[in-house]
N, C-alpha and C positions, 0 to 999 in steps of 0.2 A: 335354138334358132337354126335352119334350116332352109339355106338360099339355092337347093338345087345341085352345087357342088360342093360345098363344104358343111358340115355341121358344127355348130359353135356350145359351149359352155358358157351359163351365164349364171355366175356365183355372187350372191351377195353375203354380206357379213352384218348381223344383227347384234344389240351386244347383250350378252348371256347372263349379266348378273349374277354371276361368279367373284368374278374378282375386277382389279380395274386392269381395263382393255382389253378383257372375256367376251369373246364372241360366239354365235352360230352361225353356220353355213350354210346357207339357201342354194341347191343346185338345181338348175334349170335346163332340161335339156331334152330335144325327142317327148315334147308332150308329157314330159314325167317332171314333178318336184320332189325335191330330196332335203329334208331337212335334217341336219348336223346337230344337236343338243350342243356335244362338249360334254362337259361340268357347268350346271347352271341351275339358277332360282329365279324365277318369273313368279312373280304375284300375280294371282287371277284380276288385280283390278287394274293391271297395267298390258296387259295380253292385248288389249285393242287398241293402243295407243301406237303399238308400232305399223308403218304405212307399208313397208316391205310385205308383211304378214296378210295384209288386204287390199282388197279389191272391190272399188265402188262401197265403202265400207262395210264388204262382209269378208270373211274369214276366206283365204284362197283355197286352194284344189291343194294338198300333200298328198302326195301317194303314200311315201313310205317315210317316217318320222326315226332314226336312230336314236336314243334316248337316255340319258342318264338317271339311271334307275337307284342310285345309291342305297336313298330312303324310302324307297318304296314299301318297306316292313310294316306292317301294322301298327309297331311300336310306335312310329314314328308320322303318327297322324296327321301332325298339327306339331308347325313351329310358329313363333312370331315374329313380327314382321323386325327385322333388324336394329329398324331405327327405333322401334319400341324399347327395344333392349338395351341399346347405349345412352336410350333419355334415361330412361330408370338407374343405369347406372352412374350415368355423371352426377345424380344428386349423392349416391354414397361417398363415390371422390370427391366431389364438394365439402363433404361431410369429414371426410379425413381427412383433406390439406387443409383446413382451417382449425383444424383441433390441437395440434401441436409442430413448430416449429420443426423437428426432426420427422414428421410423418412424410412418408414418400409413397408412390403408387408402381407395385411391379407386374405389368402388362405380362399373362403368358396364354400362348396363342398352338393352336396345334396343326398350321401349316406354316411353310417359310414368309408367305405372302397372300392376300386377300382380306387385309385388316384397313386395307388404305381408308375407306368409311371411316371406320375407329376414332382414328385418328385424328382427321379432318372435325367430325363432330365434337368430339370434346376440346377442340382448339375453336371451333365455330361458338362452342357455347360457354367454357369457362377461359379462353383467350388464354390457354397452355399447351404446349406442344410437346409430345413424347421424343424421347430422346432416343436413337437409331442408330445402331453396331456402324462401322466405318462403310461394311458393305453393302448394306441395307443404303446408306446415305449414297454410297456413287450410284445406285438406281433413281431414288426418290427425287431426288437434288438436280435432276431434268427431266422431272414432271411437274409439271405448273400444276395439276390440279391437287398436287400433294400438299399443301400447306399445313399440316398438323403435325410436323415432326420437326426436328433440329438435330445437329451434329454435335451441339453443348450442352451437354450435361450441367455443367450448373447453373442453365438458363431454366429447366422444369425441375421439377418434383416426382414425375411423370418417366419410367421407360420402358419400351420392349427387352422383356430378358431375354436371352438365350438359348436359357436352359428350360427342359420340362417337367427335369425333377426338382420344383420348388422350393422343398423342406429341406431338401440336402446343400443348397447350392449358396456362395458365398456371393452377395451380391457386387462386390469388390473387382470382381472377376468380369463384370459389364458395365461397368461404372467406372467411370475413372476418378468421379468426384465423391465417390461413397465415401461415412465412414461410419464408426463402429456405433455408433449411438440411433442409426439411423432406424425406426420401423415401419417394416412393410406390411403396407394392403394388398395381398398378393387376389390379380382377379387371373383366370381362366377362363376360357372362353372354347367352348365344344359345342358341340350338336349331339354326339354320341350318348352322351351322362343323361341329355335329357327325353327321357322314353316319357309315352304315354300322355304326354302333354295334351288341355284342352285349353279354351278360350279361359279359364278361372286360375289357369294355374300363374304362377311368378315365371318370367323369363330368369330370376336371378335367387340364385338360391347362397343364402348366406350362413357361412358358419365359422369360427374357430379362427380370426381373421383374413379368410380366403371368401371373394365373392366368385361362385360358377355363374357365366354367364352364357344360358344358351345362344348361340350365334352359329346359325347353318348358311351354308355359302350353295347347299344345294337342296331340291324341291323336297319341301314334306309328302308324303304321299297324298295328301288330298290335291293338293299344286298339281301334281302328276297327272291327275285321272281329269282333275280341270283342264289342264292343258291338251293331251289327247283329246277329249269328247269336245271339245271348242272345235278343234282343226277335222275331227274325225277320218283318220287317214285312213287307205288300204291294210295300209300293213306298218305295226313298229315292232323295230328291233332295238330290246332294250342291251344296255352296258352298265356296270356286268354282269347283272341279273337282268334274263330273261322279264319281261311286262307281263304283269296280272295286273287288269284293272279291275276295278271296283264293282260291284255287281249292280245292274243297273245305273251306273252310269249314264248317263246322258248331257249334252248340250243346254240346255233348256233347265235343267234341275239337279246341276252338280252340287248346289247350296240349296241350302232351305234358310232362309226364304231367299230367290235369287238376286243378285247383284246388279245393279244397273254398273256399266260401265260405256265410256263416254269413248266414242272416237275421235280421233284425231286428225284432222283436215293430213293429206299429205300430197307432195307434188309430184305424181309421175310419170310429169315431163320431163323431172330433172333425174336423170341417170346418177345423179355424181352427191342426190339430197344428203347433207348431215343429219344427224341425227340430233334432234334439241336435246342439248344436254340436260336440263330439267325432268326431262323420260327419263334416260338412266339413273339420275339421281333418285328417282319414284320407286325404283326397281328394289333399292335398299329399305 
């Protein structure tokens, strides 16, 4: 914006699907838009739902797109959609806390935080809530939308370990209410482990009582090439790898057969819109 004497910045903040309260940064300034990725997963059937992003409902003008390129490797085609991945899991935990009294479930995760989903879903669907280190609990414990977790151990069955080496690690040492009788379903949850993935394959690969549970917090490379050829900007700079898109690429024919995706009525009159939380929740 541009009144003659002064020029103004005018940033919005999208939320990036990352983690909870993951954002991107929309800058707007001198006729130029600058969008900020972050670290972020945008599902292609949720890319129109946000109002910030368009205009008269079509995709706005980005010049230049920064971009989180994590998984952009070929290996890493195709993940699934998240909440695919902790339905399919909460039936094997189902399947373990009701099989013996002593069965317990040990959560291990390969960031500090972006599990909040996790969480909340298997507390949404089997009404248990994982049990959270002291400091984990003085974050979660003034977020209202965190409801899947607890400070008492011996209220779940259910907890985030600590540790990332599994095999070697005494559960006594994150538990206060452990004891020795106790056996673990130890699940993990990466993106990394799971290359090559198509639509046939399992989000959960089970063995030797460990569930891997693929869970990416950031774009598969198809996500990526959908999300540039949607906006089709001047110019992206990807982090930290440089962007190679897809050959042919385009708008119109990122999928075979394409997608209908619905837009989203949005108000902007209102400088100051929330965002329906129901969208972010779509995101996972």
């Amino acid at each position: 914006m541009d009144d003659g004497s002064h020029k103004y910045l005018n940033v919005k903040t999208i939320p990036a699907g990352h983690c909870l309260g993951s954002v991107m940064f929309l800058f707007e300034i001198n006729n130029q838009t600058i969008l900020y990725t972050g670290d972020f997963r945008m599902n292609p059937e949720n890319i129109s739902a946000f109002g910030q992003l368009h205009k008269d409902n079509m995709p706005i003008k980005i010049n230049t797109i920064y971009l989180d390129t994590t998984f952009q490797n070929e290996s890493f085609d195709n993940f699934p959609r998240r909440k695919d991945s902790i339905r399919m899991l909460v039936n094997h935990i189902k399947q373990w806390v009701d099989g013996e009294p002593t069965n317990r479930i040990a959560l291990h995760t390969s960031a500090r935080y972006g599990y909040e989903f996790v969480f909340n879903e298997i507390y949404n669907i089997l009404n248990m809530k994982t049990y959270v280190s002291d400091d984990k609990w003085a974050l979660y414990s003034k977020l209202p939308s965190v409801k899947g977790i607890t400070n008492h151990s011996e209220d779940t069955m259910i907890h985030l370990c600590e540790k990332r080496k599994w095999r070697e690690f005494d559960h006594s040492k994150c538990l206060p209410e452990h004891r020795a009788n106790q056996k673990y379903l130890n699940v993990i949850f990466s993106a990394m482990r799971h290359r090559s993935m198509d639509n046939e394959n399992s989000p959960l690969d089970s063995r030797d009582g460990v569930i891997y549970v693929c869970f990416a917090t950031h774009c598969s490379r198809e996500e990526l090439n959908f999300f540039v050829s949607y906006f089709t900007p001047d110019k992206v700079v990807g982090f930290r790898d440089q962007f190679i898109p897809k050959a042919g690429t385009k708008r119109c024919h990122v999928f075979e057969p394409t997608r209908t995706v619905k837009i989203r009525k949005f108000n902007n009159n209102n400088a100051f819109n929330k965002i329906d939380p129901s969208i972010v929740n779509d995101l996972f």
